[in-house]
N, CA and C atoms as an extended XYZ file, in Angstrom:
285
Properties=species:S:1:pos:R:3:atomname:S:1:resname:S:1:resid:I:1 pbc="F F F"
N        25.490       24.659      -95.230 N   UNK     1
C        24.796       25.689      -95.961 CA  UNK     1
C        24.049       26.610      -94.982 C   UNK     1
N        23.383       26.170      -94.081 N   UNK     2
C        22.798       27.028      -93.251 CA  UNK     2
C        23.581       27.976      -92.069 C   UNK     2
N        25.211       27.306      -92.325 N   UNK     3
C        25.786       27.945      -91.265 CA  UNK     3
C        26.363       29.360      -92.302 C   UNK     3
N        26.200       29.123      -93.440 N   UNK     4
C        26.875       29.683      -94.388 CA  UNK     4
C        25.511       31.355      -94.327 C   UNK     4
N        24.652       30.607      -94.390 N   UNK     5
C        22.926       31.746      -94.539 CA  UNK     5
C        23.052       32.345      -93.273 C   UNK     5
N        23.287       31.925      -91.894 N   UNK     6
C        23.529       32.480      -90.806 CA  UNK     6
C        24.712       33.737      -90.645 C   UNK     6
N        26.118       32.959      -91.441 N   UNK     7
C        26.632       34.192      -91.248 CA  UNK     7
C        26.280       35.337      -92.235 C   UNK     7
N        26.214       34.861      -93.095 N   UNK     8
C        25.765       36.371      -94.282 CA  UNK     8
C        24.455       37.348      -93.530 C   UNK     8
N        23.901       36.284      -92.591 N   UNK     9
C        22.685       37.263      -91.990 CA  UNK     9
C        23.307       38.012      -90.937 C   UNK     9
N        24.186       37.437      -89.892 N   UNK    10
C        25.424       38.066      -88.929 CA  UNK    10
C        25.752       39.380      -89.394 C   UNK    10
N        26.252       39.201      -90.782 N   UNK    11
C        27.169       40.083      -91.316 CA  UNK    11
C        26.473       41.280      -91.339 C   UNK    11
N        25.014       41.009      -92.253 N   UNK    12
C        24.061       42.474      -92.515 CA  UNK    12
C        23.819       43.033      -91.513 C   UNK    12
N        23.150       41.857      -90.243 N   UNK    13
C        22.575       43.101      -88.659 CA  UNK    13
C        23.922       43.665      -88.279 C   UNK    13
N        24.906       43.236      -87.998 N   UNK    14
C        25.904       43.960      -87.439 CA  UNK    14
C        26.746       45.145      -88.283 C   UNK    14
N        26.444       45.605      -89.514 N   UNK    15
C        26.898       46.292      -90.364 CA  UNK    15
C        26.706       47.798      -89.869 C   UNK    15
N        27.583       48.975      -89.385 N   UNK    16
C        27.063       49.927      -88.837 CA  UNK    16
C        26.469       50.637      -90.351 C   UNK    16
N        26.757       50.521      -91.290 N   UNK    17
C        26.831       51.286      -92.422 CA  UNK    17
C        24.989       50.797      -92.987 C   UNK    17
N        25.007       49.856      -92.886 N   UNK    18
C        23.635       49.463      -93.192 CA  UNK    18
C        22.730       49.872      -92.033 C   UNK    18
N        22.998       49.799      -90.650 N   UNK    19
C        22.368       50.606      -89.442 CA  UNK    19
C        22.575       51.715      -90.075 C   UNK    19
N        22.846       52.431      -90.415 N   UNK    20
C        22.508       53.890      -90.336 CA  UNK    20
C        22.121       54.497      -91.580 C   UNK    20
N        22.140       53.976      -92.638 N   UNK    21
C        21.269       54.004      -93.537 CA  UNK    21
C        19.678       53.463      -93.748 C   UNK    21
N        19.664       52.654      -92.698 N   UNK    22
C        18.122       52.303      -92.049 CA  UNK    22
C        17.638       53.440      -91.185 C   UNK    22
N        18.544       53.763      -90.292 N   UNK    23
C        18.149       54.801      -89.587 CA  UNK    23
C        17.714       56.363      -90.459 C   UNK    23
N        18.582       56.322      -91.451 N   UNK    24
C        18.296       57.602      -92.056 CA  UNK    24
C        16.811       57.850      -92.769 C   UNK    24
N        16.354       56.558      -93.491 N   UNK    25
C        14.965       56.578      -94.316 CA  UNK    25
C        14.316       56.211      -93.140 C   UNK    25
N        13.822       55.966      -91.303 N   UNK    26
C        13.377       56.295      -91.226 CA  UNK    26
C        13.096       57.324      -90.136 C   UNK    26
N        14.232       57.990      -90.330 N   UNK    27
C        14.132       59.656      -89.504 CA  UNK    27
C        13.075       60.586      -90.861 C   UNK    27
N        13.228       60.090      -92.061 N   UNK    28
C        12.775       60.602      -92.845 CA  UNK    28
C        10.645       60.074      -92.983 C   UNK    28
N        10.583       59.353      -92.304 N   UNK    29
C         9.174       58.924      -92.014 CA  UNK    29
C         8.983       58.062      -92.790 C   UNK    29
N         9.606       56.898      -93.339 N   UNK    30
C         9.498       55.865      -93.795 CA  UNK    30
C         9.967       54.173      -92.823 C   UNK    30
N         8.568       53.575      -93.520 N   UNK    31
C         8.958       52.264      -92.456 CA  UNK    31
C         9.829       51.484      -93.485 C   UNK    31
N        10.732       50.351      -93.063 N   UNK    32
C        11.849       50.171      -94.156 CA  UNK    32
C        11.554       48.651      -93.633 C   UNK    32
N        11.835       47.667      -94.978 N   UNK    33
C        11.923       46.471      -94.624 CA  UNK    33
C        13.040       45.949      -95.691 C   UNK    33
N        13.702       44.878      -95.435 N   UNK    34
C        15.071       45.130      -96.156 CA  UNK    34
C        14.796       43.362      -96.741 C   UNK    34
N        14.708       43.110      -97.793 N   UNK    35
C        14.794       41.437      -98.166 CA  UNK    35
C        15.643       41.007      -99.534 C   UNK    35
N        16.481       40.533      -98.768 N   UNK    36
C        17.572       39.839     -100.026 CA  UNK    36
C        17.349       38.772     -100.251 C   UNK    36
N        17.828       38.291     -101.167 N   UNK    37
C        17.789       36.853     -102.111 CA  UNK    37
C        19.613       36.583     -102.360 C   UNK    37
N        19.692       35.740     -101.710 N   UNK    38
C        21.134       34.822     -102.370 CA  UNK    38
C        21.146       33.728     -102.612 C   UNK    38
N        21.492       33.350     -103.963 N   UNK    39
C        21.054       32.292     -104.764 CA  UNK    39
C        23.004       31.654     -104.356 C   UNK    39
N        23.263       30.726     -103.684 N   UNK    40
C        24.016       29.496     -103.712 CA  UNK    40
C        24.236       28.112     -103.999 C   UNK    40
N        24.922       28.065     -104.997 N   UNK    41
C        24.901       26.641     -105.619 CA  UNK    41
C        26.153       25.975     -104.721 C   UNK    41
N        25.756       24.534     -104.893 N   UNK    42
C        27.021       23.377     -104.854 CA  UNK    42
C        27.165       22.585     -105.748 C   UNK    42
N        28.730       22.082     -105.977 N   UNK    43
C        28.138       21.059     -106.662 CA  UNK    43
C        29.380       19.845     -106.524 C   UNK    43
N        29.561       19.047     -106.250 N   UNK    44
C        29.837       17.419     -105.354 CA  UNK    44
C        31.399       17.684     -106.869 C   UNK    44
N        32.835       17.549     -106.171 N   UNK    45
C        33.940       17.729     -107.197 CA  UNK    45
C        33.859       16.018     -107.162 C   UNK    45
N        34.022       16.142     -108.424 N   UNK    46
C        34.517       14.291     -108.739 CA  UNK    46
C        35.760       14.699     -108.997 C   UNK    46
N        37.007       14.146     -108.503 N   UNK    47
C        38.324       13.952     -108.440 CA  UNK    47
C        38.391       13.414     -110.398 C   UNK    47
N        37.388       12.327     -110.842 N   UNK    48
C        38.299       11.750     -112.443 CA  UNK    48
C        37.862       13.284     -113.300 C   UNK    48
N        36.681       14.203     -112.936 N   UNK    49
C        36.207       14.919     -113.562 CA  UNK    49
C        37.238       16.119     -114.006 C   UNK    49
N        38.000       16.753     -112.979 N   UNK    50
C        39.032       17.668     -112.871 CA  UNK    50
C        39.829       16.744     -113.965 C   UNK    50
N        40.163       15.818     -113.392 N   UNK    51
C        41.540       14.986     -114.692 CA  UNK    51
C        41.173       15.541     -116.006 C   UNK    51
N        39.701       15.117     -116.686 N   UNK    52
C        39.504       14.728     -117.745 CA  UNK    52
C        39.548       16.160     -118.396 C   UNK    52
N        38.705       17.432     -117.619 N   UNK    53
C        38.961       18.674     -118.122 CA  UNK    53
C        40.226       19.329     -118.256 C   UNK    53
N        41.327       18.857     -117.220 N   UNK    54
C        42.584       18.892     -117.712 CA  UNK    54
C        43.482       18.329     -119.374 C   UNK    54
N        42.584       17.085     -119.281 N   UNK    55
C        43.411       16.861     -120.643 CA  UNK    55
C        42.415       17.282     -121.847 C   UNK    55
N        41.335       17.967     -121.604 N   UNK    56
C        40.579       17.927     -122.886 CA  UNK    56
C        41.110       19.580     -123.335 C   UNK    56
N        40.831       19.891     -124.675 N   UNK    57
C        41.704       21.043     -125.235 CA  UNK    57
C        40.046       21.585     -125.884 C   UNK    57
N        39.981       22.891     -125.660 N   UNK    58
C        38.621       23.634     -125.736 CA  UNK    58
C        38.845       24.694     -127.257 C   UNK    58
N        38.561       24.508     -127.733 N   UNK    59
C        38.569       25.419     -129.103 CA  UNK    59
C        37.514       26.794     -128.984 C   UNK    59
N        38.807       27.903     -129.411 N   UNK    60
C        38.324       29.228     -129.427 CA  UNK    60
C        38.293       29.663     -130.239 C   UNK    60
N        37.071       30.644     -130.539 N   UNK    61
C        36.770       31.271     -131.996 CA  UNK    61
C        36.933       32.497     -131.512 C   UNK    61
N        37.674       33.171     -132.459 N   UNK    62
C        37.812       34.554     -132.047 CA  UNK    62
C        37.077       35.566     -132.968 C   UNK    62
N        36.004       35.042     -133.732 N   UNK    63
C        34.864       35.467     -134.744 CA  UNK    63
C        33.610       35.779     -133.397 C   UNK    63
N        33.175       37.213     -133.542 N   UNK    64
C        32.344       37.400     -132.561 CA  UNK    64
C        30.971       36.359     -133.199 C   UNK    64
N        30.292       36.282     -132.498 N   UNK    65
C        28.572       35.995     -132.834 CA  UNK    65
C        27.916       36.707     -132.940 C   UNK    65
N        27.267       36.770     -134.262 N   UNK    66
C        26.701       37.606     -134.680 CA  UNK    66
C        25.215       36.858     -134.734 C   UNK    66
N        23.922       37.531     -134.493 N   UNK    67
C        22.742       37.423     -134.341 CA  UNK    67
C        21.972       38.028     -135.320 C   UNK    67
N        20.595       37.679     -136.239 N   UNK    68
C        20.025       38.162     -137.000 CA  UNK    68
C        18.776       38.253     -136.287 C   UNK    68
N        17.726       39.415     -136.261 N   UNK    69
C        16.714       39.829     -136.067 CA  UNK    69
C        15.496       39.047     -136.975 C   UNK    69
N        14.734       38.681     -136.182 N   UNK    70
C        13.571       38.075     -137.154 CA  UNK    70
C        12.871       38.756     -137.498 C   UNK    70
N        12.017       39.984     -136.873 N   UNK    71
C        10.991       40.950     -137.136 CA  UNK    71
C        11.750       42.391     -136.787 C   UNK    71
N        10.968       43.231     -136.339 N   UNK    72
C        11.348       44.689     -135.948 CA  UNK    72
C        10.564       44.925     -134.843 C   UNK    72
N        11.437       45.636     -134.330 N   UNK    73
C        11.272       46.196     -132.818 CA  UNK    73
C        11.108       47.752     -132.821 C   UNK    73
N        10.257       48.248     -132.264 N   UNK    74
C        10.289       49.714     -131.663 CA  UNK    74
C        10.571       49.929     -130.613 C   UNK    74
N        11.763       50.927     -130.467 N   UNK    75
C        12.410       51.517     -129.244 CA  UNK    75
C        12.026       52.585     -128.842 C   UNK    75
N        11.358       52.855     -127.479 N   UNK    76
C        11.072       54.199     -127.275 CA  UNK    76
C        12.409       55.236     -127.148 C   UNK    76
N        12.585       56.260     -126.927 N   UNK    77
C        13.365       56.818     -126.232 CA  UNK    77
C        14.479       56.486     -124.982 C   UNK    77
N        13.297       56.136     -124.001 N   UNK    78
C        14.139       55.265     -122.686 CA  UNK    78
C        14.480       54.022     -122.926 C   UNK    78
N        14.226       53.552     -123.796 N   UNK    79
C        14.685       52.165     -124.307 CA  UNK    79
C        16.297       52.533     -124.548 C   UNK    79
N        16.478       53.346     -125.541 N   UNK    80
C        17.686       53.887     -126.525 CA  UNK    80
C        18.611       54.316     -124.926 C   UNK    80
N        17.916       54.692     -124.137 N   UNK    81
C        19.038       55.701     -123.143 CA  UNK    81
C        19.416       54.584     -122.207 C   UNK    81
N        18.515       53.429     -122.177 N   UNK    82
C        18.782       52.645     -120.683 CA  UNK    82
C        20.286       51.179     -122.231 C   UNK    82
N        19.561       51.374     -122.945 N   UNK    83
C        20.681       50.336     -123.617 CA  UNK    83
C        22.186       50.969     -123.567 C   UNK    83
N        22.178       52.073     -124.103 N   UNK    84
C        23.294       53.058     -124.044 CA  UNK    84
C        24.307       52.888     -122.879 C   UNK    84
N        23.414       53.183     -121.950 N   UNK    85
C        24.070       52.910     -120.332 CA  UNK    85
C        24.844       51.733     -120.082 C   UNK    85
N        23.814       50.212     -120.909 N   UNK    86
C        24.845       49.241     -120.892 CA  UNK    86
C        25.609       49.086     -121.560 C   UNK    86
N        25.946       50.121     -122.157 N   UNK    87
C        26.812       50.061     -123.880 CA  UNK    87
C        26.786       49.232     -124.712 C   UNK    87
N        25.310       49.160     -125.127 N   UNK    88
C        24.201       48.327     -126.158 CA  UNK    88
C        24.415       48.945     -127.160 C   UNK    88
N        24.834       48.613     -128.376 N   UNK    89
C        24.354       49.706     -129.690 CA  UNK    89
C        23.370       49.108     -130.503 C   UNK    89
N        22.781       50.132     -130.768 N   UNK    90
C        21.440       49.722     -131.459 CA  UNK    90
C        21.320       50.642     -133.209 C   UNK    90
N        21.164       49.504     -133.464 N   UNK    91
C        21.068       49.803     -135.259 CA  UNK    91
C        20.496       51.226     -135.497 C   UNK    91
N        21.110       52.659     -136.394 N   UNK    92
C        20.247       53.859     -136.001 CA  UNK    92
C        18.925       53.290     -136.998 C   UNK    92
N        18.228       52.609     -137.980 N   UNK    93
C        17.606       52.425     -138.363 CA  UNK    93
C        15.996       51.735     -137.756 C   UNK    93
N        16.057       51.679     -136.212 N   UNK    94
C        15.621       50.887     -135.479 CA  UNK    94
C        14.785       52.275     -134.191 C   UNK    94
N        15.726       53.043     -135.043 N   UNK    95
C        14.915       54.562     -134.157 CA  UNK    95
C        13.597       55.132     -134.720 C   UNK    95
């Protein structure tokens, strides 16, 4: 794992594209500090585990899920425009 965090850190300093987009904000008079988060899981394969998901048969509903509202919500404006963006639709009654 740590050799794994080492190279992803390799990868960023040596990136000319990320050098010079550092360089650009601060020709522009900004000090820049750059901090990522990468969240990596493991998880230990059990050899009978693969078998068993092989023979087990998973049932699909092709009925979306549908959700009921308990109370009411007010949406501002930027609410309505940032849902949109994720192609959220929102009840027009809720405007």
């Amino acid at each position: 794992m740590q050799e794994l965090g080492n190279a992803i850190n390799d990868s960023l300093s040596e990136s000319d594209r990320i050098a010079e987009a550092i360089g650009e904000i601060k020709r522009a008079g900004y000090d820049v500090f750059l901090v990522l988060e990468a969240t990596i899981g493991f998880n230990r394969r059990d050899e009978n585990a693969e078998e068993e998901e092989e023979d087990s048969q998973v049932e699909v509903s092709e009925e979306p899920k549908r959700f009921e509202a308990t109370g009411k919500i007010k949406f501002t404006s930027q609410d309505h425009r940032f849902l949109r963006a994720l192609k959220i639709a929102v009840d027009e009654e809720n405007r």
